[in-house]
N, C-alpha and C positions, 0 to 999 in steps of 0.2 A: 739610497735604497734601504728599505728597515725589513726585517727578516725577524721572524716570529719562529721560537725552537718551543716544542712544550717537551718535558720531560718526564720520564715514566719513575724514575729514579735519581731523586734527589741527590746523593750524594756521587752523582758524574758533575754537579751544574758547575763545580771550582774548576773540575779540571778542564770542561769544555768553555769558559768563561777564559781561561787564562790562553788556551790551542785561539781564542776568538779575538783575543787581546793581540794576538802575535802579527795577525794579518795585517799586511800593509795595506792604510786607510780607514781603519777600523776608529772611528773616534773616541767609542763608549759602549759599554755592555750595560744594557740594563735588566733589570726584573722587577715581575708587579711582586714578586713574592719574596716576604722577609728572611732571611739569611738566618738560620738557627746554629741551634749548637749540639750536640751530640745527645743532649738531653731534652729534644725540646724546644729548647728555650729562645726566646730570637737573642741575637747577639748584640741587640744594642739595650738588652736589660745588664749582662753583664759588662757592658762598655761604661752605662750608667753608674751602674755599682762601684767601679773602680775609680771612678773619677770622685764619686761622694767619698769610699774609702779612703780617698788618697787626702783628700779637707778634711779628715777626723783629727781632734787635737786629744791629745790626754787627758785634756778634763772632760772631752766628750764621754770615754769612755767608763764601764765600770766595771770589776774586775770580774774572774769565773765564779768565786766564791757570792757575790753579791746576785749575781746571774741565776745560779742554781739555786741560791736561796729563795727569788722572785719566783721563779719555776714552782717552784714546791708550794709554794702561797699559793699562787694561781691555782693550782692542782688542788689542795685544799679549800679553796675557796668554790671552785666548779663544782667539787663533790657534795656541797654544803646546799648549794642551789637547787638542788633534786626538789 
């Protein structure tokens, strides 16, 4: 048996997804609609992210001073394009 919920309010879908999980015979909850985050964002951008984060070596990175200094060039550079 497949059983269609639509939802007026997003942020019940965990808790009625976990009450759905509990029933016995229940194999799988699914949804057509991606899983976000407090901001928006779907949660498999920040899943992605940590996973690239977590493969950054030190010579990936370059430091806040080298940062801020690109920043200001850019900024300089954009004002100069007028």
């Amino acid at each position: 048996m497949n059983i269609t919920v639509e939802l007026e309010n997003k942020e019940d879908f965990a808790e009625i997804k976990s009450l759905i999980e509990k029933i016995k015979g229940v194999k799988s909850v699914k949804t057509d609609e991606v899983e976000l985050a407090g901001d928006g964002v779907p949660m498999w951008v920040y899943e992605e992210l940590e996973k690239y984060s977590n493969d950054l070596k030190p010579e990936d990175l370059i430091s806040e001073e080298d940062f801020l200094n690109h920043i200001k060039e850019e900024r300089c550079r954009l004002r100069q394009v007028k």
